[in-house]
C-alpha positions in Angstrom: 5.3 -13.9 3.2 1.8 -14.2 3.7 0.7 -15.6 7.4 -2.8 -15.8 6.2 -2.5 -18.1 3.3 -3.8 -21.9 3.3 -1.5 -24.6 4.7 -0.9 -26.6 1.8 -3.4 -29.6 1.2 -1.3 -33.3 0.8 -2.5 -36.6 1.0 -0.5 -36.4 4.6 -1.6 -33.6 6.0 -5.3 -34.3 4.8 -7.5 -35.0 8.0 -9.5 -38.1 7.3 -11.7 -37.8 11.1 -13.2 -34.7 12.3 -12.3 -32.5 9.5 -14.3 -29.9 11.4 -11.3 -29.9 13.9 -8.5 -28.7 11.4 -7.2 -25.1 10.5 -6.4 -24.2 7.6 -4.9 -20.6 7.9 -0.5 -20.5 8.7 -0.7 -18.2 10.9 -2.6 -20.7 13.1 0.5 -23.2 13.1 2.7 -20.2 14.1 0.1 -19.8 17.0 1.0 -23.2 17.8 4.6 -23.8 17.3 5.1 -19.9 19.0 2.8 -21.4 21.8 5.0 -24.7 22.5 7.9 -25.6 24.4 8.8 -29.5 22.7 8.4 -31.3 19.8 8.7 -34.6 19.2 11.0 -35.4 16.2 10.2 -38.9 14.5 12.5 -40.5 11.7 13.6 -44.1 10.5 17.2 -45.1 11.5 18.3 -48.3 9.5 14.8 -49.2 9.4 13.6 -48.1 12.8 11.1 -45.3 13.7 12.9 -43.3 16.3 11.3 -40.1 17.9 12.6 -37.6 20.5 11.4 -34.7 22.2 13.7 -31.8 21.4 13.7 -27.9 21.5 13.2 -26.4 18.1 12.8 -22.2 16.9 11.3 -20.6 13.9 12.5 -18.0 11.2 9.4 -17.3 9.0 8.4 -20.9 7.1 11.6 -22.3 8.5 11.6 -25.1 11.7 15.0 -25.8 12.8 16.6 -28.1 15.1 19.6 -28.3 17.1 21.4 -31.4 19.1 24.9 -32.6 19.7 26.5 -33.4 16.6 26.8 -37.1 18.0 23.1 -37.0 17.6 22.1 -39.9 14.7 19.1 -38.9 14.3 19.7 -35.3 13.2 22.5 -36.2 11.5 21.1 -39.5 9.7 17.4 -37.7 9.3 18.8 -34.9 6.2 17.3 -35.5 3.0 14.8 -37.9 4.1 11.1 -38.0 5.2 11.1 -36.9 9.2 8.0 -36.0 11.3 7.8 -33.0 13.7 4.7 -32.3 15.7 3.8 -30.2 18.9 0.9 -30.7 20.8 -0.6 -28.5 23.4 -2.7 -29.5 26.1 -5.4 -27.0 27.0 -8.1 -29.5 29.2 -9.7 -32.6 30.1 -13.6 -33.2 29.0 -15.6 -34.7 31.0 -18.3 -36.4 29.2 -21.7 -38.1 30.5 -19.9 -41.2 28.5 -17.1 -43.2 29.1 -16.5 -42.9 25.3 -17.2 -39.3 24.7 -14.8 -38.2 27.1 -12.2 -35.9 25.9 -9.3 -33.5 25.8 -8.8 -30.1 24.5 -5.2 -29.7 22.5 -4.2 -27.5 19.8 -1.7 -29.8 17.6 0.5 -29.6 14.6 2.3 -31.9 12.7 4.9 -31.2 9.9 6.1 -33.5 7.1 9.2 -32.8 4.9 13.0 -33.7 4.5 15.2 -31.7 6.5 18.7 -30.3 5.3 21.7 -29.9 7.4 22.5 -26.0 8.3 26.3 -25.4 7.3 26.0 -21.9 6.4 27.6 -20.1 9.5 25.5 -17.3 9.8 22.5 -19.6 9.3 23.8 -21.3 12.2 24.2 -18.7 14.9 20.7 -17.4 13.2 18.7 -20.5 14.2 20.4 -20.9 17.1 19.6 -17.2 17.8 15.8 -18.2 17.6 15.9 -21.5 19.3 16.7 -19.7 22.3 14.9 -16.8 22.3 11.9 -18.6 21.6 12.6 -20.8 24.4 13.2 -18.3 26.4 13.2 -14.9 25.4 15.6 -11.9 25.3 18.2 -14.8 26.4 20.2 -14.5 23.6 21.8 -11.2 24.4 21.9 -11.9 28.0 24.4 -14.9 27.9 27.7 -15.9 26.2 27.8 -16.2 22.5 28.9 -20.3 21.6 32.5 -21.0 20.6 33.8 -22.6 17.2 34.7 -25.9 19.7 30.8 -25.6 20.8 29.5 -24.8 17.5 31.9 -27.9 15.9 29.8 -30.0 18.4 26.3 -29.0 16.9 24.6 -29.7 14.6 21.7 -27.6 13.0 18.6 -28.9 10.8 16.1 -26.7 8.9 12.5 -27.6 8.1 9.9 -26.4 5.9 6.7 -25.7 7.1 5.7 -26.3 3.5 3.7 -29.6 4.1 2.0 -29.4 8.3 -1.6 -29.8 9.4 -3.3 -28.3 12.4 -6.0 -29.8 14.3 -7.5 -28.2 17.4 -10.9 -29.1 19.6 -12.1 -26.9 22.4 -15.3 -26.5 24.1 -17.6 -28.7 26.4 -18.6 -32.1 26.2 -19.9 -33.5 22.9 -22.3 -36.2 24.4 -24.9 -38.1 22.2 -28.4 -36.6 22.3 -30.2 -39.3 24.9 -27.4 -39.5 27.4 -27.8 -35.4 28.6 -30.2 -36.2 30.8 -28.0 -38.8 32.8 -26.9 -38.1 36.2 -23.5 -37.9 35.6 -21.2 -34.5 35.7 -20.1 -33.3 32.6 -17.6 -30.4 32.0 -13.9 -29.5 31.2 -11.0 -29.1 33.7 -8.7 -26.3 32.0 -4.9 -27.3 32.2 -2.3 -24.1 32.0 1.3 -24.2 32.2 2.9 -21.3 34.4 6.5 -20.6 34.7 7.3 -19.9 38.5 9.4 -18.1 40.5 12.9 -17.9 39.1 15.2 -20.0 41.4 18.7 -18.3 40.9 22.4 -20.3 41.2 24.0 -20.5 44.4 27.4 -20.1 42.4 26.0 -16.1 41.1 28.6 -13.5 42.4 26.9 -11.8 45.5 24.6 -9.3 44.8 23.8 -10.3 41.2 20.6 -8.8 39.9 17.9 -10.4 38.1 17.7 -9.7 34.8 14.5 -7.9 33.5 13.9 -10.2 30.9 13.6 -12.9 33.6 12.0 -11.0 35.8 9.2 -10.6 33.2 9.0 -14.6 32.9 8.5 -15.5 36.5 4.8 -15.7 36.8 4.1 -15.9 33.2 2.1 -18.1 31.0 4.3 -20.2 29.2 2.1 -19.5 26.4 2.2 -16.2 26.7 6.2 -15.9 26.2 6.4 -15.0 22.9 4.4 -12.3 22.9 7.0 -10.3 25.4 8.1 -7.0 24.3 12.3 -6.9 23.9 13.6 -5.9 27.2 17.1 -5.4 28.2 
């Protein structure tokens, strides 16, 4: 599997407005999905767009998805047309014009028809990644689920096959006679930290943070999955 090769080019993923703005290498949608937290899962229930914001993970040009198996949108959204997008917000631009005035995201959105996950290793596999890549090394450092827990969720798998990436960054883009208005132009960076872990009252005395938690507190939350394994 090659990370570097061209997202593939549909009449949906095409970018009709500032094409300039869109990336066409994979390994810049892993940047992004790797990057986010939530996605926002859109698909048509007896004839009415529904979208929710959910956790999701990633095995190679996989997306899956997880939810209680009550859940009618996973369960009715197999073998037809869903949407999946993340967006990340990076700023906000300030322009010298009310309509030039801006944010800076990195964004992807990803078209196919999902399939429902039965296979039982493929199960515990994506569940595997949808919580390490929430929060990682947390896998290994909790209880694995039960059949009755496993009976009551239910898995999707995407492919990345058909997805689009669009990204702006950089200053204000103001039109050539309004730069030398009196009016203050710039960007206002936005980051999302993780804080200080905040542990249960209900821990046995003495309990000891783990290290891979330790090695969140503090951390860019964009900046998670690139932590090394740890305990």
């Amino acid at each position: 599997m090659n990370p570097f090769r061209a997202l593939q080019t549909t009449e949906r993923t095409t970018l009709h407005r500032l094409r300039e703005r869109g990336a066409t290498d994979r390994s810049v949608l892993y940047d992004v999905l790797n990057a986010g937290l939530i996605c926002h899962f859109g698909v048509v229930i007896d004839g009415s767009p529904v979208v929710l914001p959910t956790g999701y993970g990633r095995i190679g040009d996989l997306l899956y998805l997880h939810g209680s198996s009550g859940n009618r949108s996973l369960q009715f959204a197999e073998g037809q047309d869903v949407c999946v997008t993340v967006t990340l917000l990076d700023g906000l631009v300030c322009a010298r014009s009310v309509f030039h005035n801006s944010m800076n995201y990195r964004s992807a959105v990803i078209f196919g028809a999902p399939r429902l996950v039965t296979d039982p290793d493929e199960r515990l596999a994506a569940l595997q990644a949808i919580t390490e890549h929430l929060i990682p090394g947390r896998w290994e450092n909790s209880r694995k689920p039960t059949k009755k827990e496993l009976a009551a969720t239910v898995v999707i798998a995407l492919s990345l096959d058909e997805a689009s990436v669009k990204i702006r960054g950089g200053g204000a883009k103001d039109e050539d006679e309004d730069y030398g208005l009196d009016y203050w132009a710039g960007v206002l960076p936005i980051t999302q930290t993780i804080g200080e872990a905040e542990p249960d009252p209900l821990l046995p005395p003495g309990s000891a943070m783990p290290e891979h938690i330790a090695l969140l507190e503090h951390r860019s939350v964009g900046d998670r999955a690139l932590m090394p394994d740890s305990d």
